[in-house]
N, C-alpha and C positions, 0 to 999 in steps of 0.2 A: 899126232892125233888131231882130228881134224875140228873148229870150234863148232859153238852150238850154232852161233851164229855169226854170219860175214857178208858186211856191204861194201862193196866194192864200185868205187866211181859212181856212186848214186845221184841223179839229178832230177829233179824234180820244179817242175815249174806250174802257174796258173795265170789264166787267160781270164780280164780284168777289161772291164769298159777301159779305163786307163793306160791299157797295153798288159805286156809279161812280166808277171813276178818271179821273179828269178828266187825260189823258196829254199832250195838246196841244192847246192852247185857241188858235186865231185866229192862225195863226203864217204870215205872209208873208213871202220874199223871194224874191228870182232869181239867177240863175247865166246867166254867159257863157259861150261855147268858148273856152278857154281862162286862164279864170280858176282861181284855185284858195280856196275858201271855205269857211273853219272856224267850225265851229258850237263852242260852249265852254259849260261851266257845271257846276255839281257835280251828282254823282249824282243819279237821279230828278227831272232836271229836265224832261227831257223830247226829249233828243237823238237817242239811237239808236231811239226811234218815230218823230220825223219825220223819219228818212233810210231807216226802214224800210217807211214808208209812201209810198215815191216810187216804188220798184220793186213796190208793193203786198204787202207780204211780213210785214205783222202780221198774226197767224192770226186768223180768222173764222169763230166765236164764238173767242174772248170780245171781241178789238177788232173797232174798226169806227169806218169814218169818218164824222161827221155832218154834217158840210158841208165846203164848199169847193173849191180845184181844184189838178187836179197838174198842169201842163202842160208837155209834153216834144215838143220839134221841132212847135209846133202841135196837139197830141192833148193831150188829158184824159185822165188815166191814171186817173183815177176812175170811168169810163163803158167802157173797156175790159172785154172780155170774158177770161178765164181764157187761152183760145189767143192774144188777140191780145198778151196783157201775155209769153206765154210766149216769142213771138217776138221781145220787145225785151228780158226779161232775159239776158242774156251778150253777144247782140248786139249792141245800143245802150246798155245801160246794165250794169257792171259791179259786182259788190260785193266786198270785204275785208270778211271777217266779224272780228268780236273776239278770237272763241276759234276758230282753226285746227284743235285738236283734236276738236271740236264738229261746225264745216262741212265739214272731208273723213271722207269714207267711212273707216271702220278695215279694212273688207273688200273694198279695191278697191286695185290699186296708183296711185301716181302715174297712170302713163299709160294706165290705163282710166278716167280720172275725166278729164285734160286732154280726151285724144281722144271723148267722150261729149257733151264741150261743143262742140268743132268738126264731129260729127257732126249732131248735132241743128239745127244752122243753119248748114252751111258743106260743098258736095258735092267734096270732094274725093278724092284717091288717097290708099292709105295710106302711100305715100312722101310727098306733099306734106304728109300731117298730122304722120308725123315729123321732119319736116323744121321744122316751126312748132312743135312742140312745144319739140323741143332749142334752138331758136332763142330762144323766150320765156327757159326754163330759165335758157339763156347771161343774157339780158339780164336778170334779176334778179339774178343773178350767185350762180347755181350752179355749182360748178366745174366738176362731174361730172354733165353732166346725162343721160348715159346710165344709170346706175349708178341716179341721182335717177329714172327715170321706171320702175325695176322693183323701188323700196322700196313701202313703205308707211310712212301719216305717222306710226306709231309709230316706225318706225326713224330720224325725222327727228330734229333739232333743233327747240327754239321759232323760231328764227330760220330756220331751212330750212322748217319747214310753213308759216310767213308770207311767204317767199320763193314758194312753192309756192303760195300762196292768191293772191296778187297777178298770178301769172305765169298763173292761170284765168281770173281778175277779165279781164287784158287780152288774152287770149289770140285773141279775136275782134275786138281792137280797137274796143273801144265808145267812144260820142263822150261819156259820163259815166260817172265813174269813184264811188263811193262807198267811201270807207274811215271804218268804226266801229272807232274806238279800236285803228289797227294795232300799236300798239306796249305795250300791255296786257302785263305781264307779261313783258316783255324787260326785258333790262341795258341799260344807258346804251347801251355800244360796238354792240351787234344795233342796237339801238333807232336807233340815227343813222348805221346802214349801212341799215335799211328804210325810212326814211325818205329816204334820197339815192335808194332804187332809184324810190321812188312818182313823185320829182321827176322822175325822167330819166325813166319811162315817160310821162307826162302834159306834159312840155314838148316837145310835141315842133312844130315850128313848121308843118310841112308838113299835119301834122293836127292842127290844135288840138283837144284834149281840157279839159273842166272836171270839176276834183277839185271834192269836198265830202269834208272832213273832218272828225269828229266826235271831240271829247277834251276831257278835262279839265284838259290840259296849258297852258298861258296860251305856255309856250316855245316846245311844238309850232307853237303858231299864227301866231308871230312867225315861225318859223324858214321855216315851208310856204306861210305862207297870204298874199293882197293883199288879202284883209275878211274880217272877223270878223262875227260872230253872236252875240251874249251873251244865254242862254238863265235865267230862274228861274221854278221854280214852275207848269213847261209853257207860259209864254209869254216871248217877244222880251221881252228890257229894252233891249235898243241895238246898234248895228248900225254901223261906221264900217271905212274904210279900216286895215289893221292899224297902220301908221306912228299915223295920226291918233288912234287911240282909245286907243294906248296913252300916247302923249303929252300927251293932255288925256280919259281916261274922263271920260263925265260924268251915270252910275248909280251913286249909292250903292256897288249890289252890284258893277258891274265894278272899281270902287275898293278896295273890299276883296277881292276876286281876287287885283287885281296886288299889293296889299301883302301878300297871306297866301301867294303862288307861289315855293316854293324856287329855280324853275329861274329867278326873276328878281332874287332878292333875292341879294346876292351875300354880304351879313353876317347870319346867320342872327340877329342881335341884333335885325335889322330888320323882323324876319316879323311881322305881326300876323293876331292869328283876328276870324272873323267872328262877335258874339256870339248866341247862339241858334241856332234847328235849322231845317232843312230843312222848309217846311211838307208836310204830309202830301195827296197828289195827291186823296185819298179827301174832304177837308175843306177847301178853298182859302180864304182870306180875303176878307170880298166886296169888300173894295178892291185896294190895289197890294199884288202876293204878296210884295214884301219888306218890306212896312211893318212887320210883328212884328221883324223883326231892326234895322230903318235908326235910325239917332241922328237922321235929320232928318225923321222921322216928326211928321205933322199930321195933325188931325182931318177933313181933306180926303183925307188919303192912304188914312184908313182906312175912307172911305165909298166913293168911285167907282175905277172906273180913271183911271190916269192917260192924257191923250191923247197918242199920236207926234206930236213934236214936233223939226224939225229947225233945228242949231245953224247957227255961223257956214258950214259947210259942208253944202251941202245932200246930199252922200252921208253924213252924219253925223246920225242920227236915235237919236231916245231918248224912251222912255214914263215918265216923271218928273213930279212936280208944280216939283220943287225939285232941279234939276239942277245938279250942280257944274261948279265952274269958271265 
């Protein structure tokens, strides 16, 4: 069976007064219906371009993809034309942007921006689109969603406009869901009320749906996800089951993740940092991008890439010369 979704050798770069950013270099994997798969790693690794590059939604110029394939329900979302990509955003594939404030309109209320997405791909009456609208509303668990669909997101909450973002996201029911960093800037308490709503809209059995989720959170991922993704330096370092990989990582850098992740460590005595800096996307190292940081750094590490190379589990794959564990 073939998955919902598959990127194959994906590269993606941007052209910068400064030279090339090198954004996403070679980055592979796939997505089931109904799985739910987080992408993880710190800043500027290279996450929210390649979730933004599925829906084709990095601006051009300055990004641009150099090779590879997006592949969604059998289409190549990289050979698609502008109308035909525009019929599968909201339709088939859904996005939660970061910043709520950002992706809704500040001059449009709620329910001219819901009902604009059900018009554009979905013929219906305008009772049957209010009727879906307050419907979504409800299921994200707005209380007042009448009240809700004649604000605007200034008058919202953080946690109401990310309410509101998800409930457009699925509001046509797409069979891929993509959430970048929903919980950005919430409290604990919103933050794991957003996060129970994204579960219940995407589990749903009747229509299985597949999340991708993008965050820097290690807790997030445990708490949403059934695989992970560990991104550095715009490529994959490891890839495993969330149970499996947090149980035995076996990247350098995903090892120093879970010991430096407050939402893991329960004795903050416990935290350790990772030494050195984020390499610069503009300058990459021409071997393995964490070799400048790693303690178990060889002069093999700092010449080639390392090859993927899968462990005692063949869902459990890692680009290491010297893999722990």
């Amino acid at each position: 069976m073939e998955p919902l979704l598959k990127l194959s050798h994906l590269t993606v770069e941007f052209s910068t007064e400064e030279g090339v950013v090198h954004a996403v270099n070679d980055v592979s994997f796939s997505l089931e219906a109904g799985e739910a798969l987080g992408v993880v790693g710190e800043s500027g690794c290279g996450k929210s371009v390649t979730a933004m590059s599925i829906p084709r939604l990095v601006p051009s110029p300055p990004g641009r993809t150099v090779s590879g394939r997006i592949e969604f329900l059998g289409r190549d979302l990289v050979t698609l034309s502008p109308g035909e990509l525009r019929k599968l955003r909201g339709a088939e594939i859904g996005v939660v942007f970061q910043e709520p404030m950002t992706a809704l309109s500040p001059l449009h209320t709620i329910e001219e921006q819901l009902r604009e997405a059900i018009r554009l791909h979905r013929g219906m009456k305008a009772k049957e689109e209010e009727e879906r609208m307050l419907s979504w509303l409800e299921r994200v668990g707005i209380g007042e969603p009448r009240r809700c669909l004649k604000s605007y997101p200034f008058q919202l909450s953080g946690g109401m406009r990310q309410r509101v973002m998800i409930a457009q996201a699925m509001i046509l029911e797409p069979r891929l869901l993509i959430a970048d960093e929903p919980t950005t800037a919430l409290d604990v308490t919103i933050q794991a009320q957003v996060l129970e709503v994204l579960r219940q809209v995407t589990e749903c059995p009747e229509h299985p749906r597949a999340l991708l989720l993008i965050t820097h959170d290690l807790g997030v991922i445990w708490e949403m996800c059934t695989r992970v993704v560990v991104m550095y330096g715009s490529r994959i370092v490891e890839e495993a089951p969330v149970r499996e990989l947090f149980a035995r990582p076996a990247h350098p850098y995903t090892c120093g993740l879970l010991e430096s992740s407050p939402s893991l460590q329960k004795d903050p005595a416990c935290l350790k940092s990772i030494p050195g800096n984020v390499p610069s996307l503009l300058t990459l190292p021409a071997g393995c991008p964490f070799a400048p940081r790693c303690s178990q750094t060889t002069p093999e590490c700092r010449q080639s890439l390392p090859p993927w190379r899968s462990l005692e589990s063949p869902q459990h794959k890692v680009a290491c010369f010297h893999p722990q564990g």
